[in-house]
Jmol script that loads the backbone (N, CA, C; Angstrom):
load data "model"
ATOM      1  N   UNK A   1      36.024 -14.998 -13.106  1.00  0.00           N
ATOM      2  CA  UNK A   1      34.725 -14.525 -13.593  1.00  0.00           C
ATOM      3  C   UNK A   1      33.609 -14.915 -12.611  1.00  0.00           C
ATOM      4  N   UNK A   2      33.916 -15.980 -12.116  1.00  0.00           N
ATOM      5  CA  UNK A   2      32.857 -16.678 -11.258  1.00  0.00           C
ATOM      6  C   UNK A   2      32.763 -15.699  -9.383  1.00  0.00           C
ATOM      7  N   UNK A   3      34.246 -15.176  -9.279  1.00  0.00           N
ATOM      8  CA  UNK A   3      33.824 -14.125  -7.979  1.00  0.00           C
ATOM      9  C   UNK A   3      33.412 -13.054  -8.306  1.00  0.00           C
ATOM     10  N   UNK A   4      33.334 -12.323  -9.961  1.00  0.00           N
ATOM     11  CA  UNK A   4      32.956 -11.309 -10.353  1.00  0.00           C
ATOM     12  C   UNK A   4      30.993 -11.020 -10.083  1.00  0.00           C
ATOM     13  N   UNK A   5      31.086 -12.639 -10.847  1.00  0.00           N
ATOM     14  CA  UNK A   5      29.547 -12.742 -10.882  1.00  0.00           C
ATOM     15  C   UNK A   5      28.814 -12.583  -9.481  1.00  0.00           C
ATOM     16  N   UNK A   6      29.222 -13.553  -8.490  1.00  0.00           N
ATOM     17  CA  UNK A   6      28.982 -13.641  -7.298  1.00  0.00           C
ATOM     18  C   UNK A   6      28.974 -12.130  -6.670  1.00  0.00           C
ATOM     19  N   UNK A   7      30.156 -11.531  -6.407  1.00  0.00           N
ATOM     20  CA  UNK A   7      30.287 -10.494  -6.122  1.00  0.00           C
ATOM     21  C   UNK A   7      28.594  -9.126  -6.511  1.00  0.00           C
ATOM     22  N   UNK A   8      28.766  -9.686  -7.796  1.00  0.00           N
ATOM     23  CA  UNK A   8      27.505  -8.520  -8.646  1.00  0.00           C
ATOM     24  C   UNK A   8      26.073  -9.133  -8.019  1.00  0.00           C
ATOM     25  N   UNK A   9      25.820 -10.378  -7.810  1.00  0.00           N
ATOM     26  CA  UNK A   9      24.688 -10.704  -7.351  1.00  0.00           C
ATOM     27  C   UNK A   9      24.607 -10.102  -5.788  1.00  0.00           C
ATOM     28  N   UNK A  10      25.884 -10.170  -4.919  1.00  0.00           N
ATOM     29  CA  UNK A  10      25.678  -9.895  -3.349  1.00  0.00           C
ATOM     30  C   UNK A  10      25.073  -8.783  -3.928  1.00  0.00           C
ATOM     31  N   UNK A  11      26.042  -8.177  -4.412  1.00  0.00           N
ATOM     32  CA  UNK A  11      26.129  -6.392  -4.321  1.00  0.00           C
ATOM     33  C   UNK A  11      24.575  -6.011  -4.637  1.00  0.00           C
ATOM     34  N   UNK A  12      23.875  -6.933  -5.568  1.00  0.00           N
ATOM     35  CA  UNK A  12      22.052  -6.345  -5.612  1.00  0.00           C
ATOM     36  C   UNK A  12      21.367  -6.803  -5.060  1.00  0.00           C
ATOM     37  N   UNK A  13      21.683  -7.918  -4.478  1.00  0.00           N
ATOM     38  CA  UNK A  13      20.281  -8.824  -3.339  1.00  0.00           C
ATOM     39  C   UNK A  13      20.612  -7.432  -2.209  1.00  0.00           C
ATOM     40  N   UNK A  14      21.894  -7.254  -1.799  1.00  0.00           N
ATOM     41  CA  UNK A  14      21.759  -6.483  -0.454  1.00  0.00           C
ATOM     42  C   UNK A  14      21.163  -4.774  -0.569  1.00  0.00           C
ATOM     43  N   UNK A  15      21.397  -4.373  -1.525  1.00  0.00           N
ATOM     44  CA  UNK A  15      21.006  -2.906  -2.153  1.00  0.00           C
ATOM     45  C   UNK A  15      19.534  -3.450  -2.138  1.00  0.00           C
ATOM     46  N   UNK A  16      19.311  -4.440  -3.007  1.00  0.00           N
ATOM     47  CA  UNK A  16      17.625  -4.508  -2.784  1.00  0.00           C
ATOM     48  C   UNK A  16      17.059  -4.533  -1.425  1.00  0.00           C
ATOM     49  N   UNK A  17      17.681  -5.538  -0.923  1.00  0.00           N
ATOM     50  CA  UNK A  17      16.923  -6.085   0.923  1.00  0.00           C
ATOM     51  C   UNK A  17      17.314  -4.619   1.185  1.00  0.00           C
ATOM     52  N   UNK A  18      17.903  -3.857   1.298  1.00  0.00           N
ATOM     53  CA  UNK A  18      18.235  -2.413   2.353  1.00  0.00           C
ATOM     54  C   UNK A  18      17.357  -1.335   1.948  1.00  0.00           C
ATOM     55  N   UNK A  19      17.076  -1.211   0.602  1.00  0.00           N
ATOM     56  CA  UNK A  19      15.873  -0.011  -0.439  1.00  0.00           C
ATOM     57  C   UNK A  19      14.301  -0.917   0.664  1.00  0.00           C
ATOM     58  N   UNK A  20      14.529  -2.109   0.573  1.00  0.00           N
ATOM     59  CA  UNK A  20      12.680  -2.796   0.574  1.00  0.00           C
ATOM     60  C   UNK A  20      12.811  -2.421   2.414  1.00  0.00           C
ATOM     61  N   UNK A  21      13.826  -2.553   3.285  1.00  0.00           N
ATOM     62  CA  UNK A  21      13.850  -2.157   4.530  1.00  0.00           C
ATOM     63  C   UNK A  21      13.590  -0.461   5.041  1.00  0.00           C
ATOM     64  N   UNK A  22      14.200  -0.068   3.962  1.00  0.00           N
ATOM     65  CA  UNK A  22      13.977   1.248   4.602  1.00  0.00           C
ATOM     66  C   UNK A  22      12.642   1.783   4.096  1.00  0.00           C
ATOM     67  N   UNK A  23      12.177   1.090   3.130  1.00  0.00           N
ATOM     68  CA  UNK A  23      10.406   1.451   2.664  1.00  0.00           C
ATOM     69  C   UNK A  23      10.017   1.170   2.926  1.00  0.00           C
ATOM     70  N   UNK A  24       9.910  -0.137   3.807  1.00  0.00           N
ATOM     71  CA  UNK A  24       8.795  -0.952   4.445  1.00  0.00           C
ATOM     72  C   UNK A  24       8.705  -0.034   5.982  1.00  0.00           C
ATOM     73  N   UNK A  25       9.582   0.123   6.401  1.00  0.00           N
ATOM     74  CA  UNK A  25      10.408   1.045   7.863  1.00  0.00           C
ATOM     75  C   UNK A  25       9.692   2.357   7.889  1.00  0.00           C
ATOM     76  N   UNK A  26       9.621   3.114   6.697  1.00  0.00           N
ATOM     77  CA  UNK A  26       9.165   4.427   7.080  1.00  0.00           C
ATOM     78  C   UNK A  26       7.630   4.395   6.755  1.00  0.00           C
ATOM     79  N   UNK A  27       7.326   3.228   6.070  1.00  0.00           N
ATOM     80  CA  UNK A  27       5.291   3.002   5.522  1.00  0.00           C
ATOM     81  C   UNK A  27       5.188   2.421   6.872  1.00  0.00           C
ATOM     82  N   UNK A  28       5.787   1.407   7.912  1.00  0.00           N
ATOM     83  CA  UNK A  28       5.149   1.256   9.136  1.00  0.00           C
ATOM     84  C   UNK A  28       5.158   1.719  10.325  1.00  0.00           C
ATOM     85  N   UNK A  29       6.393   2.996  10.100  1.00  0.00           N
ATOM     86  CA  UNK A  29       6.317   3.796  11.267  1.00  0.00           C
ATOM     87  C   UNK A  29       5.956   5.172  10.879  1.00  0.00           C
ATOM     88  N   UNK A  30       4.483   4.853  10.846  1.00  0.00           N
ATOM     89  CA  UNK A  30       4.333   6.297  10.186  1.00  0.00           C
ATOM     90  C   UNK A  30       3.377   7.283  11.632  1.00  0.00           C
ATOM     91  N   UNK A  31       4.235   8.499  11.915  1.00  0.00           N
ATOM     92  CA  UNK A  31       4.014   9.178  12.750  1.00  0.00           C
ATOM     93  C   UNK A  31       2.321   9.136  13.237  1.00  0.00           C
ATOM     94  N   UNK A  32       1.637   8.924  14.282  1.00  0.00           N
ATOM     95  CA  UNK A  32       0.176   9.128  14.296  1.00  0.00           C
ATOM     96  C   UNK A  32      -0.018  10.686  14.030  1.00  0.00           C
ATOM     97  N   UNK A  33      -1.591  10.173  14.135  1.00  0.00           N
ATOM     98  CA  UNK A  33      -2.386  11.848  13.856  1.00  0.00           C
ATOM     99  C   UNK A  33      -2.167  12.592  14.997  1.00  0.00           C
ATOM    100  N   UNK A  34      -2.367  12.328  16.278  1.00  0.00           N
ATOM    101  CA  UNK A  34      -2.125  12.998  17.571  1.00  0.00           C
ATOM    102  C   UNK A  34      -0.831  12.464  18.195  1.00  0.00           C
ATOM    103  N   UNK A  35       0.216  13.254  18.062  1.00  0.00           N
ATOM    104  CA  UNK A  35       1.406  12.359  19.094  1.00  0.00           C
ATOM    105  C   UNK A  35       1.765  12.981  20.338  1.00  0.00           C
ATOM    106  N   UNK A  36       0.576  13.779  20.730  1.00  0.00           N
ATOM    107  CA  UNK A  36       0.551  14.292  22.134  1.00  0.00           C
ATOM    108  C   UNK A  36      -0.870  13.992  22.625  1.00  0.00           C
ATOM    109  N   UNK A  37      -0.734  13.514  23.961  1.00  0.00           N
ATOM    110  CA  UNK A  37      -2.331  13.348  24.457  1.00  0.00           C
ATOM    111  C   UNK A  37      -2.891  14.723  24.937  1.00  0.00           C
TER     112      UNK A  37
END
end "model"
wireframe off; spacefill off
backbone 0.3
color backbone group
């Protein structure tokens, strides 16, 4: 029961850290207004 539990906690810390990476990722690379000079 105790690798079940463990197991269920990896499995949402890392789904969380990877959702908050790829939102944080596309809010700070956000294309400029002019991307040609």
């Amino acid at each position: 029961f105790v690798v079940d539990r463990l197991f269920f906690w990896t499995f949402i810390i890392f789904t969380t850290i990877g959702t908050l990476t790829i939102f944080l990722d596309a809010s700070l690379h956000l294309p400029p207004e002019k991307p040609f000079p």
